[in-house]
C-alpha positions as CSV (number, residue, x, y, z in Angstrom):
1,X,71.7,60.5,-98.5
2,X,68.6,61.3,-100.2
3,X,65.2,59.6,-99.5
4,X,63.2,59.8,-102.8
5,X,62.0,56.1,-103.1
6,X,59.5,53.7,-101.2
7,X,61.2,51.3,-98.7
8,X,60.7,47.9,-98.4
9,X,57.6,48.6,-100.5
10,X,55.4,49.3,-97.2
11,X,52.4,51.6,-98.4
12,X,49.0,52.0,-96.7
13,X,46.0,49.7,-98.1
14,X,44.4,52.9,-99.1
15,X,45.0,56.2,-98.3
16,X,43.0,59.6,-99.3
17,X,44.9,63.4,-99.3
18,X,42.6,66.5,-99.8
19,X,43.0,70.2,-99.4
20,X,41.4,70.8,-96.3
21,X,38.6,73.7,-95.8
22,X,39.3,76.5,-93.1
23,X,38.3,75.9,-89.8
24,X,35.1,77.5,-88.5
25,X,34.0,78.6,-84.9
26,X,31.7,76.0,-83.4
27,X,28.9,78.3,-82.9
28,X,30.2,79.6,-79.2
29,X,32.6,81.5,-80.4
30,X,35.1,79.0,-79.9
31,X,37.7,77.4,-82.9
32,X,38.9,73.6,-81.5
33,X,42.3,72.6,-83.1
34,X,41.5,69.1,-84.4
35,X,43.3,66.0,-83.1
36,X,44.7,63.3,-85.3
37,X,43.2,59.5,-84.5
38,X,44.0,56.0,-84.7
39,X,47.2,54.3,-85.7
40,X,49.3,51.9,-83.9
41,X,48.9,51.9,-80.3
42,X,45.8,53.4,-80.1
43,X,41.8,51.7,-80.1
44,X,41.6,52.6,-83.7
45,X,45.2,51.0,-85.1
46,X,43.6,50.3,-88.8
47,X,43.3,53.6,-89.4
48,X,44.4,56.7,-89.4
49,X,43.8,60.8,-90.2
50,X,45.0,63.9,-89.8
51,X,42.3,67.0,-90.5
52,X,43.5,69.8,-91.3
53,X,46.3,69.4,-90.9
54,X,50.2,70.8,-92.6
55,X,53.0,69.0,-95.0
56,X,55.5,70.0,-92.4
57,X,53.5,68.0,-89.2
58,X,53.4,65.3,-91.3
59,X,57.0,65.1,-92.2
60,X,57.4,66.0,-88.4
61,X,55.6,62.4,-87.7
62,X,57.1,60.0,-90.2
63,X,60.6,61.2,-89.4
64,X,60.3,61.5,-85.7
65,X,61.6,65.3,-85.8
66,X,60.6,68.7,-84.1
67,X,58.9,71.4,-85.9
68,X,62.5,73.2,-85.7
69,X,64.3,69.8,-87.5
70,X,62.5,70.3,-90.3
71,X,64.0,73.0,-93.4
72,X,62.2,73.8,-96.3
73,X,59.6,76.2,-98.2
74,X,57.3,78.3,-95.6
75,X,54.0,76.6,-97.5
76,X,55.0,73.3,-95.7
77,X,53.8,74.9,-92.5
78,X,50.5,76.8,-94.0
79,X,48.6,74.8,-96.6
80,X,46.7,72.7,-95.1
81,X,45.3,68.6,-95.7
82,X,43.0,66.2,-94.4
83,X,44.2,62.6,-94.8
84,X,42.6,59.1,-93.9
85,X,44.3,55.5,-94.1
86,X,43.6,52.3,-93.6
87,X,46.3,50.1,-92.7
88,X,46.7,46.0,-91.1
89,X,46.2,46.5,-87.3
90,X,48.8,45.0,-86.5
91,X,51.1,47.8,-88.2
92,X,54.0,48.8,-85.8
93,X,55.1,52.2,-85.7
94,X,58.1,52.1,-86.9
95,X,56.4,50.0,-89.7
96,X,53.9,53.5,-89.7
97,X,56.4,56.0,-90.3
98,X,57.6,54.1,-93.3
99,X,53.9,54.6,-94.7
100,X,53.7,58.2,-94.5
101,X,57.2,58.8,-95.3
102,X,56.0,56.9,-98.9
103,X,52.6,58.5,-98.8
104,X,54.3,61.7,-98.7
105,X,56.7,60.6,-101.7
106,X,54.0,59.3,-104.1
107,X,51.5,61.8,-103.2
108,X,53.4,65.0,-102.6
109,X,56.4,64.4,-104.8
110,X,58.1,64.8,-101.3
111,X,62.3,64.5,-101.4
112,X,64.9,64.8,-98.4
113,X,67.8,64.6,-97.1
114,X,69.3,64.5,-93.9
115,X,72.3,67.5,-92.9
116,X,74.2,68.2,-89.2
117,X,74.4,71.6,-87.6
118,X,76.0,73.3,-84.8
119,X,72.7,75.5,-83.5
120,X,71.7,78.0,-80.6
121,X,69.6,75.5,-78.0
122,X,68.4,75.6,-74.7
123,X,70.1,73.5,-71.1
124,X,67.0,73.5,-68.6
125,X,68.5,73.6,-64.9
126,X,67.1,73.7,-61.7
127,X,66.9,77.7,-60.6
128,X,69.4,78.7,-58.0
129,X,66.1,78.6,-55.1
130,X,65.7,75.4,-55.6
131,X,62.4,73.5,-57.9
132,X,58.9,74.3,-57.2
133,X,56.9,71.2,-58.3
134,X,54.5,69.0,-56.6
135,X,55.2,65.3,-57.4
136,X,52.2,63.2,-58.6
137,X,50.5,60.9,-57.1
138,X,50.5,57.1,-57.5
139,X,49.1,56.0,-61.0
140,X,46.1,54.4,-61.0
141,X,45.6,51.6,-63.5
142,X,43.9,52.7,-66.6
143,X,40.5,51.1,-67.5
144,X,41.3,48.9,-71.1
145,X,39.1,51.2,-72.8
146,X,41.8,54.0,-72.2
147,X,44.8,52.0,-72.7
148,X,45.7,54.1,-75.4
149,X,48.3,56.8,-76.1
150,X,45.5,59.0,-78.4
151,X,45.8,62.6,-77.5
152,X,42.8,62.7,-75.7
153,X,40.3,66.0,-77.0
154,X,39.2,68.4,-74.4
155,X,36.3,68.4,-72.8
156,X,32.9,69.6,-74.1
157,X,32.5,73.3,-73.2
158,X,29.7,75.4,-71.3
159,X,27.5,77.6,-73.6
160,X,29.1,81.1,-73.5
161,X,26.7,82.8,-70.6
162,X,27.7,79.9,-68.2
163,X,31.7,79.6,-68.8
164,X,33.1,80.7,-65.6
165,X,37.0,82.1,-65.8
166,X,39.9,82.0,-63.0
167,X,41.5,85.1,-61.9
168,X,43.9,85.1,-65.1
169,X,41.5,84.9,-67.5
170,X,41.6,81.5,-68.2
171,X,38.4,79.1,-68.8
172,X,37.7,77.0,-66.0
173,X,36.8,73.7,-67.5
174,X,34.2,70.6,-66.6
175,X,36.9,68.5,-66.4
176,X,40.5,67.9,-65.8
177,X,41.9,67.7,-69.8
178,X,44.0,64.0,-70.4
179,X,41.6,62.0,-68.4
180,X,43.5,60.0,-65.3
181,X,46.0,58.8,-67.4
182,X,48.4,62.1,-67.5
183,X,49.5,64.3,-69.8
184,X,50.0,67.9,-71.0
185,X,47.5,69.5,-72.3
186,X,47.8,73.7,-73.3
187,X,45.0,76.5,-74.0
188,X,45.7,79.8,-75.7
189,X,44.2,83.1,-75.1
190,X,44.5,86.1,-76.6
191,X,48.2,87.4,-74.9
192,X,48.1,84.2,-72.5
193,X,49.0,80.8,-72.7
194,X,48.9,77.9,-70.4
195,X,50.5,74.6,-69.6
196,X,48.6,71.7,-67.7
197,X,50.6,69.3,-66.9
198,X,49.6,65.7,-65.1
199,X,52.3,63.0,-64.0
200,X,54.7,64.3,-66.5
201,X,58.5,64.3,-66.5
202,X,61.4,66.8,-67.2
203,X,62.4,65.2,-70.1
204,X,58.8,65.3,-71.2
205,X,58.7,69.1,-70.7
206,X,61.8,70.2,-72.2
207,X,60.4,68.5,-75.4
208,X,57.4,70.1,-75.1
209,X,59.5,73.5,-74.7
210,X,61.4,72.3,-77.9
211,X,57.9,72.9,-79.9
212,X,57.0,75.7,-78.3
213,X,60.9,77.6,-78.6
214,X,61.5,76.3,-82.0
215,X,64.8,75.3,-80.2
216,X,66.1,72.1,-78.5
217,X,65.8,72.0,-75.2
218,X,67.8,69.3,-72.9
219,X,66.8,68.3,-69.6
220,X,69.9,69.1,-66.9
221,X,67.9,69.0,-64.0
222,X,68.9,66.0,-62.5
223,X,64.8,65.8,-61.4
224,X,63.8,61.6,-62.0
225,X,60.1,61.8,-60.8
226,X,56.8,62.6,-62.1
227,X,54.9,66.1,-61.5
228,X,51.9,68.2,-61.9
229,X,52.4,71.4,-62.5
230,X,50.6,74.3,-64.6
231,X,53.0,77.5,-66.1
232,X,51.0,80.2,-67.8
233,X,53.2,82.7,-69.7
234,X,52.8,85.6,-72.7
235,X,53.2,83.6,-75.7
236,X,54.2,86.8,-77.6
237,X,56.9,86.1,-80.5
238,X,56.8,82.0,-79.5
239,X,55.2,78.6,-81.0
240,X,51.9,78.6,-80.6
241,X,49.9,75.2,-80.8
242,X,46.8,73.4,-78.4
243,X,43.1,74.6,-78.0
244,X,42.9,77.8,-78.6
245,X,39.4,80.1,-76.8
246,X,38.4,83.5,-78.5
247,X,36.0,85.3,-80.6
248,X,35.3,84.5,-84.4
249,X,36.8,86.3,-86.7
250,X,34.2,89.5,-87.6
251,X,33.4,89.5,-83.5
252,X,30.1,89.0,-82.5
253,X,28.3,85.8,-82.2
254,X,29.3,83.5,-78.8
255,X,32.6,84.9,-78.7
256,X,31.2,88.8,-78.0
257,X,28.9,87.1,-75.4
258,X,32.4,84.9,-73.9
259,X,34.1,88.0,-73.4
260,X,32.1,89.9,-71.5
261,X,32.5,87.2,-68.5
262,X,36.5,87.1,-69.1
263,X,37.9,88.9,-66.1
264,X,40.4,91.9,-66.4
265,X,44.0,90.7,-66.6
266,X,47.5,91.2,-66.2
267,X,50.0,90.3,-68.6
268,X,51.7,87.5,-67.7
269,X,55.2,86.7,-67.8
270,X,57.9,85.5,-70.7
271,X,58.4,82.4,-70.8
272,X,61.8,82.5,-69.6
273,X,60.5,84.7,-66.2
274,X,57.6,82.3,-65.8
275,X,59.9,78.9,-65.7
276,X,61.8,80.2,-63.2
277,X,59.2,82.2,-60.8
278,X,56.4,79.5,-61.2
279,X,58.4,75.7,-61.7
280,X,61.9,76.6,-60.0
281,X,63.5,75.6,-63.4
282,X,66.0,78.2,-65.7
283,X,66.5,77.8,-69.4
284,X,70.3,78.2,-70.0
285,X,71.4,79.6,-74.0
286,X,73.8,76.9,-75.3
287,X,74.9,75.5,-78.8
288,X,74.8,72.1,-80.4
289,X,74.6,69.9,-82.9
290,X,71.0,69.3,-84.3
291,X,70.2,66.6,-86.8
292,X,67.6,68.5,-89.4
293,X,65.2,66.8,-92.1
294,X,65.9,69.2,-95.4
295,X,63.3,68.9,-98.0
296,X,64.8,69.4,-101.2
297,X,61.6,68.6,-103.4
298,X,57.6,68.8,-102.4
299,X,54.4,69.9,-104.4
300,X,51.8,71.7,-102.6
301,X,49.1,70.1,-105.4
302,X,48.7,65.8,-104.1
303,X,48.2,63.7,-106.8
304,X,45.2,62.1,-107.4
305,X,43.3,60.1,-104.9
């Protein structure tokens, strides 16, 4: 089946799509990745926008899909838009995903269908040692004003000369990232990535290892509670995606002044060697069948505001 027209007429009361402008360090030699807000669910559900952000996230959110369900031209994952939308509050979000899968037709021209295929994928297990994750704590109640589920930005950042590092060359920052409400949260370096994680599931990280493998990852382990846990790996050859801490382009500036405090490293390990040494988990190869969004049609010009 093809999905070329609106459905049931739901559009958003006005929406604006623009090319967005390339994103700049903030002056410490830092570039932030920027979060999209509002929607259904969160404090802002009237509106909505996405900076900078690309065709193929967007077709990720309205059909509910990982990066790797989605087939089509590579420009879907390059060119980039900034898009704002108001909407009635009280817009569900199944209602939501209805919007910007028409947004996406009117303004991008956008066509897909939906295809079935057998693919490589990945069966996390628990290693043969046994798991090495600390269960969380009891949740605390969250205050109304955080009853939300935005992404919550990181926090604000020491100037350059006062950012202290851990012993693998990580920023230590002011404040634990996701607030008290839980959540993962990763930071790039250059040949290091992390993951923080905070009263999180296993289900919940094999989909986050989904994004980062390009693959689907199902969750075998049999493990039913909540965890904190942190895995730092080489993210050489994978996904990238979070906040991301280096110099500007060019060098110089905060970044050249950053550096100098970053400590003397070690690689660290794959991926694959770090699930297992670090969490007690093991990512098994398999095959199955994977349910992929195929764009047949898209423009990388919007129409008109």
């Amino acid at each position: 089946m093809v999905f070329a027209s609106l459905a049931c007429g739901q559009t958003f009361d006005v929406a604006t799509v623009k090319s967005a402008a390339p994103p700049t360090p903030n002056g410490r030699g830092m570039v932030r990745f920027a979060f999209a807000t509002g929607g259904p669910g969160t404090n802002d559900p009237g509106r909505i926008h996405y900076p900078f952000t690309t065709l193929k996230a967007l077709l990720q959110n309205a059909y509910d899909v990982k990066d790797f369900q989605i087939s089509g031209p590579d420009w879907l994952a390059t060119e980039r838009f900034d898009i704002q939308a108001t909407m009635p509050p009280e817009t569900t979000k199944e209602q939501f995903k209805v919007m910007l899968q028409n947004l996406l037709a009117e303004r991008f021209k956008v066509t897909v269908h939906r295809e079935t295929k057998e693919l490589p994928m990945y069966s996390m297990i628990v290693a043969k040692n046994g798991p090495k994750l600390k269960e969380s704590p009891p949740e605390t109640p969250a205050a109304p004003a955080d009853a939300d589920d935005t992404p919550k930005p990181p926090p604000p950042l020491p100037a350059p000369g006062q950012m202290k590092f851990d012993p693998q060359g990580f920023p230590i920052l002011p404040a634990p990232p996701g607030g008290g409400r839980g959540g993962m949260f990763q930071m790039m370096m250059p040949g290091r990535a992390r993951l923080m994680a905070t009263r999180q599931t296993m289900q919940d990280l094999a989909e986050r290892l989904s994004s980062v493998l390009t693959k689907p990852v199902t969750d075998a382990t049999g493990l039913k509670a909540k965890y904190d846990f942190t895995l730092t790996y080489s993210p050489e050859g994978l996904a990238g995606g979070g906040l991301f801490f280096g110099p500007p382009p060019g060098g110089g500036g905060g970044g050249e002044e950053a550096r100098k405090n970053m400590p003397d490293v070690e690689a660290p390990q794959d991926l694959f060697s770090a699930i297992q040494a670090q969490l007690g988990l093991k990512l098994e190869p398999k095959k199955g069948p994977v349910t992929l969004i195929v764009v047949d049609k898209a423009e990388k010009t919007p129409t008109e505001n």
